[in-house]
C-alpha positions as CSV (number, residue, x, y, z in Angstrom):
1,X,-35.4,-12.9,-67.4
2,X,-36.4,-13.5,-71.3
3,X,-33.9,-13.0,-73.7
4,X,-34.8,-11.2,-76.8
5,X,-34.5,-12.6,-80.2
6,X,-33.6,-11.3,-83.1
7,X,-36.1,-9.1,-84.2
8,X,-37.4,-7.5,-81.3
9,X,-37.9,-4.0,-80.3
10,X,-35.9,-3.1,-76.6
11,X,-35.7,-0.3,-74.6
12,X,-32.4,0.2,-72.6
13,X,-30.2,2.9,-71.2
14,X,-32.8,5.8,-70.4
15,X,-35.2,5.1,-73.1
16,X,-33.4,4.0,-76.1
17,X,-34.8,1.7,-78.3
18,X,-33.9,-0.5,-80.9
19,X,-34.0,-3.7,-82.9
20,X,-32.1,-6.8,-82.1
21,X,-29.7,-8.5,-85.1
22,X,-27.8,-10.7,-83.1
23,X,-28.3,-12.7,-80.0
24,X,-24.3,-13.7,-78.3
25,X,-24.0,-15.3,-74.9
26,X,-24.7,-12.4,-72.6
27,X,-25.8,-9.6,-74.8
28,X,-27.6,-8.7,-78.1
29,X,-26.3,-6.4,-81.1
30,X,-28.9,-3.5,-81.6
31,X,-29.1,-0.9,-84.9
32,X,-30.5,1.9,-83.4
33,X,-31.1,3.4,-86.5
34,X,-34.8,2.2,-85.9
35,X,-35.5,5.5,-83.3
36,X,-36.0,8.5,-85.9
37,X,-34.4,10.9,-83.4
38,X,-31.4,8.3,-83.4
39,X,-28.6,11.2,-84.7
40,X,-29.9,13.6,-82.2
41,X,-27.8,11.7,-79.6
42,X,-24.8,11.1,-81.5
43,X,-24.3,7.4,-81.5
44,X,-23.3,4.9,-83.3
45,X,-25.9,3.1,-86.2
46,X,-25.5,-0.1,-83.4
47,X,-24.3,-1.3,-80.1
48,X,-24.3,-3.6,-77.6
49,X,-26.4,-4.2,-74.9
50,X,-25.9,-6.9,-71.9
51,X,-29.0,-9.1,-71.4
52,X,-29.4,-7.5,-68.1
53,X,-29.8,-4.2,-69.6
54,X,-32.7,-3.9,-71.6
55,X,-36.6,-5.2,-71.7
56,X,-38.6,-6.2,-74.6
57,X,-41.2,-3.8,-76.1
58,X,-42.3,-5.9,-78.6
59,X,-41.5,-9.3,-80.5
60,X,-40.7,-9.8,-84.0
61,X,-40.6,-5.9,-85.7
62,X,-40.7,-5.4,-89.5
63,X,-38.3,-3.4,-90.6
């Protein structure tokens, strides 16, 4: 299993995506503010997501 970096684009949890700002131990601090259609599901601007949880879409996004 890779462990994303800070930076990269994941998908998790049916489809959500967004963009890694911090790496911890066994999971990775997302802002999902990154998907457009982020309000439409009434979540927070971030979250957390365990390592096991998600896959990389893509390295290293510019934001």
């Amino acid at each position: 299993m890779k462990i994303a970096e800070i930076g990269n684009l994941i998908e998790f949890k049916d489809g959500l995506q967004g963009i890694v700002e911090k790496v911890n131990e066994n999971s990775v601090i997302v802002d999902l503010t990154y998907m457009e259609n982020y309000r439409d599901y009434d979540l927070e601007e971030k979250t957390v997501v365990n390592h096991k949880n998600y896959k990389i879409i893509k390295e290293s996004v510019n934001v």
